[in-house]
C-alpha positions in Angstrom: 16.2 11.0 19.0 14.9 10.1 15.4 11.2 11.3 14.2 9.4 8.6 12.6 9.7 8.6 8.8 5.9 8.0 8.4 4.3 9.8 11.1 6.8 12.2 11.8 6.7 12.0 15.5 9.4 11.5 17.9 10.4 7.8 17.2 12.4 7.2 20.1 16.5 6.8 20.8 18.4 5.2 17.3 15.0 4.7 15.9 13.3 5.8 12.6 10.1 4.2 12.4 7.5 2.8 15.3 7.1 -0.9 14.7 2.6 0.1 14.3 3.5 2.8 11.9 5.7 0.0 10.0 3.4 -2.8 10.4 0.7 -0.6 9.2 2.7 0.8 5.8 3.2 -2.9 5.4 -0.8 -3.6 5.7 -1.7 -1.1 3.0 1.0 -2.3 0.6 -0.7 -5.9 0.7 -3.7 -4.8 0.8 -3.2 -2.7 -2.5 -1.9 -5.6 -3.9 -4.4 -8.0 -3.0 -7.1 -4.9 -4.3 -5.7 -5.1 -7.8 -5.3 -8.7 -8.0 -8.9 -9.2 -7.1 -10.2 -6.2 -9.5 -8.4 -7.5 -12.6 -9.2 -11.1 -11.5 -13.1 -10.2 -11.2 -13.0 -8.2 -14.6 -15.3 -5.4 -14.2 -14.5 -4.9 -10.2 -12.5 -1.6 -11.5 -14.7 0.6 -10.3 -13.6 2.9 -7.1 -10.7 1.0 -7.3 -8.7 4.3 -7.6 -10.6 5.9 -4.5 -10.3 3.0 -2.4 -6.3 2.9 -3.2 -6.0 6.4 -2.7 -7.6 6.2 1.3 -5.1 3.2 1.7 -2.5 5.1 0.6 -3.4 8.1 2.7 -3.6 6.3 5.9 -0.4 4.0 5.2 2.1 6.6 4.1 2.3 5.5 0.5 3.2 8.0 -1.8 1.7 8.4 -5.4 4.5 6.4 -6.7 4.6 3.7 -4.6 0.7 3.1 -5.0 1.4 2.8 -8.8 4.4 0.1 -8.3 1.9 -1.4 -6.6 -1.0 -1.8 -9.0 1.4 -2.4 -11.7 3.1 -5.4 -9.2 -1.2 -6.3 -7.9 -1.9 -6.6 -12.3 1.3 -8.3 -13.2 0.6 -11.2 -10.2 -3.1 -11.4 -11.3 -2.3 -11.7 -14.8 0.5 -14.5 -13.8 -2.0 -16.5 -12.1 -4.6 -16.4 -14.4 -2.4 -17.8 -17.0 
């Protein structure tokens, strides 16, 4: 029996993740992007932006990379749809 990669309990037989703990990394990596896209979009909406991705983060398992890809990937859609 496999721990869960995000919460680290006991994730059941031939398993590695629950499907909440998935579904919830999954929520906080939209909702990052959707965060930046909306900040850069709003120009000037930058503030607390880096607290408010930093409790996502926390409480979807996103390490400090990942929440960087992400605000690069949230800028780089914003700017794209702007132009």
């Amino acid at each position: 029996m496999g721990n869960c990669r995000f919460c680290a309990k006991p994730a059941g037989f031939l398993r590695s993740v629950h499907r909440e703990c998935q579904e919830k990394h999954n929520a906080g990596r939209a909702e990052i992007l959707t965060l930046m896209s909306a900040a850069v979009k709003k120009r000037g909406a930058l503030a607390g932006l880096k607290a408010k991705t930093a409790g996502i983060a926390a409480e979807s398992w996103l390490d400090a990379n990942s929440t960087r890809a992400l605000l690069v990937e949230g800028y780089a859609k914003a700017v794209d749809d702007v132009l």
